[in-house]
C-alpha positions as a Markdown table, in Angstrom:
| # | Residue | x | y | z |
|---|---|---|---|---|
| 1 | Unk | 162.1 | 105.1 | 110.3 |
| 2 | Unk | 160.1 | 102.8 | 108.3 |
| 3 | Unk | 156.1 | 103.2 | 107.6 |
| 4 | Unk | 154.6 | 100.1 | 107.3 |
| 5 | Unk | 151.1 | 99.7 | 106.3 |
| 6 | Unk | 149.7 | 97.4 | 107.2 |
| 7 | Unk | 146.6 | 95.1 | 108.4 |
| 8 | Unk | 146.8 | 91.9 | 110.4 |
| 9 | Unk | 147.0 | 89.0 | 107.8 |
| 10 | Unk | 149.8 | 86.8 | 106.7 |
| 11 | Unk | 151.3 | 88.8 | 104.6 |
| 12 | Unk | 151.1 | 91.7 | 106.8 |
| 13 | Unk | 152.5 | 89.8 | 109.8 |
| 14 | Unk | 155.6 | 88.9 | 107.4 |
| 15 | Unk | 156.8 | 92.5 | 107.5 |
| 16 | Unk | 155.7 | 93.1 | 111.3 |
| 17 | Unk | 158.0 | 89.9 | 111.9 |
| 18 | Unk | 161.1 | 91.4 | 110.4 |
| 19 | Unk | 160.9 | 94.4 | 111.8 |
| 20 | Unk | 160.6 | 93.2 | 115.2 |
| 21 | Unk | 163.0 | 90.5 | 114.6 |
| 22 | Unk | 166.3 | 93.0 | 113.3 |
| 23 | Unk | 165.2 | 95.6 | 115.7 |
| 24 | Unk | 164.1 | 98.4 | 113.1 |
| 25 | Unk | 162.5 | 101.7 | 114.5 |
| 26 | Unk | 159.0 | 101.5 | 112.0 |
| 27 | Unk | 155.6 | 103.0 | 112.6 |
| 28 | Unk | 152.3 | 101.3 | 112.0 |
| 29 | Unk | 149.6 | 102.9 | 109.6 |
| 30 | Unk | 146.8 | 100.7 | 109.6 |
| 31 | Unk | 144.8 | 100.1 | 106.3 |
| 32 | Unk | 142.1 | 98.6 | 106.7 |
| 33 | Unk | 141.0 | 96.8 | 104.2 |
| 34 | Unk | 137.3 | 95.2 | 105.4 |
| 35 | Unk | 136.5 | 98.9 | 105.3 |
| 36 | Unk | 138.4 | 99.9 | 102.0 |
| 37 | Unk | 141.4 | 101.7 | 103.3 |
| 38 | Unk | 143.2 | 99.8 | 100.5 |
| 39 | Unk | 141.2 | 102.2 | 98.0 |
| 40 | Unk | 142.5 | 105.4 | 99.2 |
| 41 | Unk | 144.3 | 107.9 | 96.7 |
| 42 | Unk | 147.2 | 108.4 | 99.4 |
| 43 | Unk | 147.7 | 104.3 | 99.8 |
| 44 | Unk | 147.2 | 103.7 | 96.1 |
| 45 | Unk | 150.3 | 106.3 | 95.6 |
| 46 | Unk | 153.0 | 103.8 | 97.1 |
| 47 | Unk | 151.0 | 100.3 | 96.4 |
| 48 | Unk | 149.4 | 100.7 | 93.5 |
| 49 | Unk | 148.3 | 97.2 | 93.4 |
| 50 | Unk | 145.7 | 98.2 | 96.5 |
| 51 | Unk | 147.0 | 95.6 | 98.5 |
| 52 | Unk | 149.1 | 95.8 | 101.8 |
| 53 | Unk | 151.7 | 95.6 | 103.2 |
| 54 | Unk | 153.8 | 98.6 | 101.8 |
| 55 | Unk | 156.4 | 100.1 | 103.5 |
| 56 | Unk | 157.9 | 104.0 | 103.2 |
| 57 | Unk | 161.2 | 104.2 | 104.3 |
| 58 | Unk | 162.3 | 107.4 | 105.2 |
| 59 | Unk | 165.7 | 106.9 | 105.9 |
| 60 | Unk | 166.8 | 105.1 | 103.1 |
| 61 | Unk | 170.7 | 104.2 | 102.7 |
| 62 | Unk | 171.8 | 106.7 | 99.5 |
| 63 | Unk | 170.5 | 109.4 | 102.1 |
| 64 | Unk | 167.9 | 110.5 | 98.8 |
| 65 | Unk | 164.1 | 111.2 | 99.3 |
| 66 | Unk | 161.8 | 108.8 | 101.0 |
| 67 | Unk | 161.2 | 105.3 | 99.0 |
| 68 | Unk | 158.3 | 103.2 | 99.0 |
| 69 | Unk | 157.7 | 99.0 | 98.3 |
| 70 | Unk | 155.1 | 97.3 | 97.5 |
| 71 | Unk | 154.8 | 93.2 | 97.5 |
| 72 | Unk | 156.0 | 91.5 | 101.2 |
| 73 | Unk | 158.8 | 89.6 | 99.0 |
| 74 | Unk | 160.2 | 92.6 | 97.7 |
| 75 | Unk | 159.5 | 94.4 | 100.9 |
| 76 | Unk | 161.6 | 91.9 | 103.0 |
| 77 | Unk | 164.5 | 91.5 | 100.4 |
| 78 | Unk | 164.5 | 95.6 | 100.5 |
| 79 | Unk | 164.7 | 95.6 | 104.4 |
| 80 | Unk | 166.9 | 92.4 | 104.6 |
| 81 | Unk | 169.5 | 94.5 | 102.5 |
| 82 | Unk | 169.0 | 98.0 | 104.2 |
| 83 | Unk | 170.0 | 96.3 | 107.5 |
| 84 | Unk | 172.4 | 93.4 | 106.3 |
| 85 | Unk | 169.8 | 90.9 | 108.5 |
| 86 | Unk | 168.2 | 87.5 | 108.0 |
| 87 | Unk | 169.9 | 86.9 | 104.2 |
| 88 | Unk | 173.2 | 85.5 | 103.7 |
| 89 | Unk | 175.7 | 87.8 | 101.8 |
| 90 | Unk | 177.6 | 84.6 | 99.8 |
| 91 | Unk | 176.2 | 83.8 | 96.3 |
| 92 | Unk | 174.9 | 80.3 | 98.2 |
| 93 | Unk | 173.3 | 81.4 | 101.1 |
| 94 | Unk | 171.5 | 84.3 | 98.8 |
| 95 | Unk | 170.2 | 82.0 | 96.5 |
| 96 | Unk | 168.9 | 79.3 | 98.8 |
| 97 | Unk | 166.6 | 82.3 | 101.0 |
| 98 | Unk | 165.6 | 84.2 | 98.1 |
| 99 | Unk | 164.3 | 81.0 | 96.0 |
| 100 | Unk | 162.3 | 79.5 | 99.0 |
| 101 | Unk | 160.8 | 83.6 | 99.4 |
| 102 | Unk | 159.9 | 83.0 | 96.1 |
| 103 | Unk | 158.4 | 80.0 | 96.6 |
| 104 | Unk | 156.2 | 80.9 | 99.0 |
| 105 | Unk | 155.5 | 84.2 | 97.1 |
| 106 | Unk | 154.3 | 82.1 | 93.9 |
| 107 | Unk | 153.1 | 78.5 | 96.1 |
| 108 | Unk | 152.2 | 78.9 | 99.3 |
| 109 | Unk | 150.7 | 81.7 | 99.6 |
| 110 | Unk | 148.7 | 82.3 | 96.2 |
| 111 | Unk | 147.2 | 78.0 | 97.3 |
| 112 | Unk | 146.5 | 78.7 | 100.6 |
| 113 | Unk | 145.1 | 81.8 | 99.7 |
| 114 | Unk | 142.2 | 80.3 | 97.5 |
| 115 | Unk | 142.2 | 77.5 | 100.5 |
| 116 | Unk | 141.0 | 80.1 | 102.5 |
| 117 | Unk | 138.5 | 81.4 | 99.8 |
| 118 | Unk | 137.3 | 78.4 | 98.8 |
| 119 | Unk | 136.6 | 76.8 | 102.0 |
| 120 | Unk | 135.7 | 79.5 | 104.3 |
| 121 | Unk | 134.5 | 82.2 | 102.3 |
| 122 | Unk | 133.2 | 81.4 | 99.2 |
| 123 | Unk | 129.0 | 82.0 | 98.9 |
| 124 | Unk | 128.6 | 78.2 | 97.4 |
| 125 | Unk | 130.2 | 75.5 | 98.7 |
| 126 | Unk | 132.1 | 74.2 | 95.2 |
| 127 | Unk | 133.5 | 71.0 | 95.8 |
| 128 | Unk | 136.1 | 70.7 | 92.8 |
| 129 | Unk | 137.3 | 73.7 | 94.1 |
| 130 | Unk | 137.9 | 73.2 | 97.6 |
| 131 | Unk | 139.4 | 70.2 | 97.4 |
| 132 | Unk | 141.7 | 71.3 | 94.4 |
| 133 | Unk | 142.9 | 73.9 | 96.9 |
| 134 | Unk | 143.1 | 71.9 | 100.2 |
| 135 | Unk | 145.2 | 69.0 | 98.2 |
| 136 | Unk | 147.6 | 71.6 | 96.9 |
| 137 | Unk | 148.5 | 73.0 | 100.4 |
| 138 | Unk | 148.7 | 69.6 | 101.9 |
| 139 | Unk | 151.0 | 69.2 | 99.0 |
| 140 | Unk | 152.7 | 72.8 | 99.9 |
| 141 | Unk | 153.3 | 71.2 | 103.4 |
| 142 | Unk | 155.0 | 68.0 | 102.1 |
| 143 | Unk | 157.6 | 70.4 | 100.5 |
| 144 | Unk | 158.5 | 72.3 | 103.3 |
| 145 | Unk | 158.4 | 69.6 | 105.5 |
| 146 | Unk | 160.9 | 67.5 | 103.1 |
| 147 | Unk | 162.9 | 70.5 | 102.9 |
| 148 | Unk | 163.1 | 70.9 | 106.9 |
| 149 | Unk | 164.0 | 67.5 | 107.9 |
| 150 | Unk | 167.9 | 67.9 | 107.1 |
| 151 | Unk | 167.8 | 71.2 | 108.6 |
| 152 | Unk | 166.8 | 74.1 | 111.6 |
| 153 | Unk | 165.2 | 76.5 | 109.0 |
| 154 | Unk | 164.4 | 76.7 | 105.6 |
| 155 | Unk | 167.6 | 78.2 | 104.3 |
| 156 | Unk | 169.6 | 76.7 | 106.9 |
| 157 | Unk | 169.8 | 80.1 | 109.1 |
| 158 | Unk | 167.0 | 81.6 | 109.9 |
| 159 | Unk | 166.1 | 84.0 | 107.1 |
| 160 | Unk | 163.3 | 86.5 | 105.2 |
| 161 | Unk | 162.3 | 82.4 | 103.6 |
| 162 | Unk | 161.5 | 81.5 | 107.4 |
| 163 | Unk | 159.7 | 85.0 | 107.9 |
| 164 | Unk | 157.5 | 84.8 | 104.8 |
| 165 | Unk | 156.2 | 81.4 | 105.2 |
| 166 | Unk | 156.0 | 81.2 | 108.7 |
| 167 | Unk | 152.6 | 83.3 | 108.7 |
| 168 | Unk | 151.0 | 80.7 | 106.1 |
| 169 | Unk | 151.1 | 78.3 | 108.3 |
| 170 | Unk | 149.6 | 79.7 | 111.3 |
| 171 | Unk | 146.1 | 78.9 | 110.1 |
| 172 | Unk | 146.6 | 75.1 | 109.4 |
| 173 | Unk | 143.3 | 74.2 | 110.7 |
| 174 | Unk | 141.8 | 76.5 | 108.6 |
| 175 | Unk | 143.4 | 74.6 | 106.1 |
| 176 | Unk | 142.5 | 71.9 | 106.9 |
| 177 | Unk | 145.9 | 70.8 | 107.7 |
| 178 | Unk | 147.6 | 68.7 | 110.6 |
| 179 | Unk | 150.8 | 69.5 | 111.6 |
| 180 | Unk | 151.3 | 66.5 | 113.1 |
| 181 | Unk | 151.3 | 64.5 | 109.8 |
| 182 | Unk | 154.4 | 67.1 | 109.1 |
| 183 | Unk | 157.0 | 66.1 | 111.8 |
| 184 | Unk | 159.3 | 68.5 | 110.4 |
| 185 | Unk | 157.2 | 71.4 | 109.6 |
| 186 | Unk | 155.7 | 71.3 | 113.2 |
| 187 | Unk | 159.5 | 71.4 | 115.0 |
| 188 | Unk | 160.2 | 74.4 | 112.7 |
| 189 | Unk | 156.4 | 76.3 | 113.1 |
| 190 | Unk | 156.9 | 75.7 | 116.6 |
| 191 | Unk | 160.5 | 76.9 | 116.9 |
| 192 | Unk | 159.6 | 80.3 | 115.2 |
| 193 | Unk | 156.4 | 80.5 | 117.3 |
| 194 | Unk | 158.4 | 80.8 | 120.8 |
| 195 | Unk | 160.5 | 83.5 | 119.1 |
| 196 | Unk | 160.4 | 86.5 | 121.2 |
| 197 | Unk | 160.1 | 89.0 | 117.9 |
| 198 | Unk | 157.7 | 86.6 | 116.6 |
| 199 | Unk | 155.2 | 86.8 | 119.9 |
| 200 | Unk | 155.6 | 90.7 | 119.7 |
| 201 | Unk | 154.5 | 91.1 | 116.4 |
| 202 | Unk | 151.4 | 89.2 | 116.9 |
| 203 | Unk | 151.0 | 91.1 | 120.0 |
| 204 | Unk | 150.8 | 94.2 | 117.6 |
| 205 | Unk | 148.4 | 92.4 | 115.3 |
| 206 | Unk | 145.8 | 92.4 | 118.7 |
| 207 | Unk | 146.6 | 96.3 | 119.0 |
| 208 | Unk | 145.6 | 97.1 | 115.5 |
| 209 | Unk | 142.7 | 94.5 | 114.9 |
| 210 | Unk | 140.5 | 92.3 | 116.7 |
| 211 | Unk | 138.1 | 91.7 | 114.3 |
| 212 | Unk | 137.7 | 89.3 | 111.5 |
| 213 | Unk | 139.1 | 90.9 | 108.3 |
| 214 | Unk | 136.2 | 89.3 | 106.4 |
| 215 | Unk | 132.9 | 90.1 | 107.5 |
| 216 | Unk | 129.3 | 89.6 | 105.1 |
| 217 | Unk | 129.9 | 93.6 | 104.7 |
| 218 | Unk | 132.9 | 93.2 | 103.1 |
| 219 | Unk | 132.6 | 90.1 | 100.9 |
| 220 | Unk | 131.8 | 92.1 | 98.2 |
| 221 | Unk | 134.8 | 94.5 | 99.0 |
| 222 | Unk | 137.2 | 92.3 | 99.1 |
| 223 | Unk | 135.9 | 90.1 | 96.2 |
| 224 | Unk | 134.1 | 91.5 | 93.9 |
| 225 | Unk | 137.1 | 93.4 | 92.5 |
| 226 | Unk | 137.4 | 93.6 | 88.8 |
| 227 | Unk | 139.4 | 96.1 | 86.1 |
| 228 | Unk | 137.4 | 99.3 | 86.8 |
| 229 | Unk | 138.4 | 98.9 | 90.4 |
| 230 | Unk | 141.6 | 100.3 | 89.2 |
| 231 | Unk | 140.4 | 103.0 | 86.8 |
């Protein structure tokens, strides 16, 4: 059994999408982290970064005590080798999905991350700024779409690289992004979108959470964290 906690944003729905996808028996413990959830003594234990997701696996394969992960990335390679799923096992395959995870572990999702910030949430409206971070994941796009018009998925089968970007590009308009200047991108974004495992997980997102993770209330929460928030 895997413990997943979790709250509904991209990189939560990464780990929600595998787990659906390969089929895994997991457990939802929802942190919610408008409300500071993320803060607890019992969270910080197995993600001491206080940030989800963060899985506990239970079961894990050398039959030893419980392990946890912090970090989707690492949480998705973890679970992509537990059950043999979604990562090629030749030195090829392997490389091609775990470089394009880390790609959108270190691109996509750190620039449309401040994207979001800068353009939605930010108090002032800084210019520099928001266009720095809209050009960057236009640019992001361009990538994936170069890298998607030779091929069905990102790593040519559909892998963990398909699963952690996939989520990132759900809120394009937000981004102020048009799929449609992406032919590539858009085939792919709405290939995964039909997925059966795909429409379930986001189904569980609307269980969990129907709110807007960022509210005025937790502005200060979820941005005005410093060093002593981890003293």
């Amino acid at each position: 059994m895997i413990d997943l906690y979790y709250w509904t944003t991209p990189n939560g729905h990464k780990i929600t999408i595998f787990l659906e996808e390969a089929g895994v028996p997991y457990r939802i413990v929802p942190v919610n982290i408008s409300t500071g959830d993320q803060f607890k003594p019992d969270f910080l234990k197995i993600a001491p970064n206080n940030r989800i997701p963060a899985i506990v696996d239970t079961e894990p394969a050398d039959r030893g005590a419980p392990i946890s992960v912090f970090e989707s990335g690492a949480i998705l390679q973890y679970l992509a080798e537990k059950t043999g799923k979604f990562l090629p096992q030749d030195l090829r395959g392997r490389t091609e999905a775990m470089q394009w995870l880390f790609w959108q572990m270190g691109g996509l999702g750190p620039m449309a991350g401040q994207n979001h910030h800068f353009v939605q949430y930010a108090p002032e409206r800084i210019p520099y700024a928001m266009e720095r971070y809209v050009k960057e994941t236009g640019r992001l796009y361009g990538v994936l779409n170069k890298r998607l018009s030779d091929r069905p998925f990102v790593a040519g089968d559909y892998s963990i690289a398909d699963m952690a970007s996939y989520p990132w590009i759900v809120p394009h308009k937000r981004q102020q992004q048009n799929l449609d200047d992406f032919p590539h991108l858009k085939r792919w974004f709405e290939t995964i979108q039909a997925r059966a495992a795909v429409v379930r997980a986001y189904e569980r997102a609307k269980e969990i959470n129907q709110q807007p993770t960022v509210s005025e209330e937790s502005r200060k929460l979820l941005f005005g964290q410093d060093a002593g928030t981890v003293r």
